[in-house]
C-alpha positions in Angstrom: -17.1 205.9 301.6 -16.0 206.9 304.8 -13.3 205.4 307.0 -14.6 203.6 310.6 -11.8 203.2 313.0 -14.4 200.9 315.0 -12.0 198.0 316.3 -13.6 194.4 316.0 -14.7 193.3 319.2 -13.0 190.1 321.0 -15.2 187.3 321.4 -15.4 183.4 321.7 -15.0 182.6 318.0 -12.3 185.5 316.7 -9.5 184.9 314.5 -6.4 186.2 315.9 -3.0 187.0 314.8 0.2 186.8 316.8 2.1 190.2 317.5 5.0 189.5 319.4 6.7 185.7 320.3 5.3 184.2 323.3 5.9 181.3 325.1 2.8 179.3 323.0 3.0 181.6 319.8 5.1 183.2 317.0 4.8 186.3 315.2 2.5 186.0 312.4 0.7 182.8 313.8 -2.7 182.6 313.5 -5.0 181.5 316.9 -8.7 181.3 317.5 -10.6 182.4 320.6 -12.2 179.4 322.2 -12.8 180.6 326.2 -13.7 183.9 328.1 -13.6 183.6 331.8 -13.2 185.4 334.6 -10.4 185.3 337.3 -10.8 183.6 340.5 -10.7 187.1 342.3 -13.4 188.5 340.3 -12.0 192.2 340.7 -10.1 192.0 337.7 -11.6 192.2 333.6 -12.2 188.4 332.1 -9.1 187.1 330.0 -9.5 185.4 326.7 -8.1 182.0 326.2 -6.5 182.0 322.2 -5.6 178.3 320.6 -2.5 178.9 317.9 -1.8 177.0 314.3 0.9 175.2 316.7 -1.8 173.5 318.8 -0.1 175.2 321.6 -2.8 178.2 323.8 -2.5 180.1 326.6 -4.8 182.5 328.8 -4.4 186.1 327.9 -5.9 189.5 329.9 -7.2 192.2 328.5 -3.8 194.0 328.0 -1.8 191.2 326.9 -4.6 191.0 324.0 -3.9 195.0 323.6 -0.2 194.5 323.0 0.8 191.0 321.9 -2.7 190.4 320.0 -4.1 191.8 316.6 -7.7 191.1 315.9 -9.0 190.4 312.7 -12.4 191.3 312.7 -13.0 187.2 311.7 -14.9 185.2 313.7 -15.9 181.6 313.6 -19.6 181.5 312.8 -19.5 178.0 314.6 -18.7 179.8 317.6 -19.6 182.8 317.6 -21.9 183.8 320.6 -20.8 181.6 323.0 -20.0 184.1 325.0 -20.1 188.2 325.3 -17.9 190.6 323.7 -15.0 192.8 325.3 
């Protein structure tokens, strides 16, 4: 069977893992996708607003997802949809 290297794309609904502490998360923890929005400016990509295990969430860009973010390929069939994909 051969290999796909496809990544998962990030969407209202994905299940999320932690890659680095941040000020609402720890490594390892676990965080669900509930928000896409665009900024205020409009010139820059939309951000992705992640809930944690904790309770605790946080707004995150495109490269903040890139480098503190690992996606599972799991998404929430409740909410999956409710917006577009990256």
């Amino acid at each position: 069977m051969p290999h796909s290297s496809t990544k998962p794309a990030l969407q209202v609904g994905s299940r999320v893992i932690a890659k680095q502490k941040t000020g609402v998360c720890e490594v390892g923890e676990i965080g669900l996708v509930y928000e896409r929005y665009q900024h205020l400016s409009g010139d820059q990509e939309p951000g992705f607003s992640i809930i944690f295990e904790s309770g605790r969430y946080d707004g995150f860009s495109p490269g903040e997802i890139r480098s503190m973010i690992t996606l599972t390929g799991e998404v929430e069939p409740s909410l999956a949809g409710s917006n577009s994909p990256m």
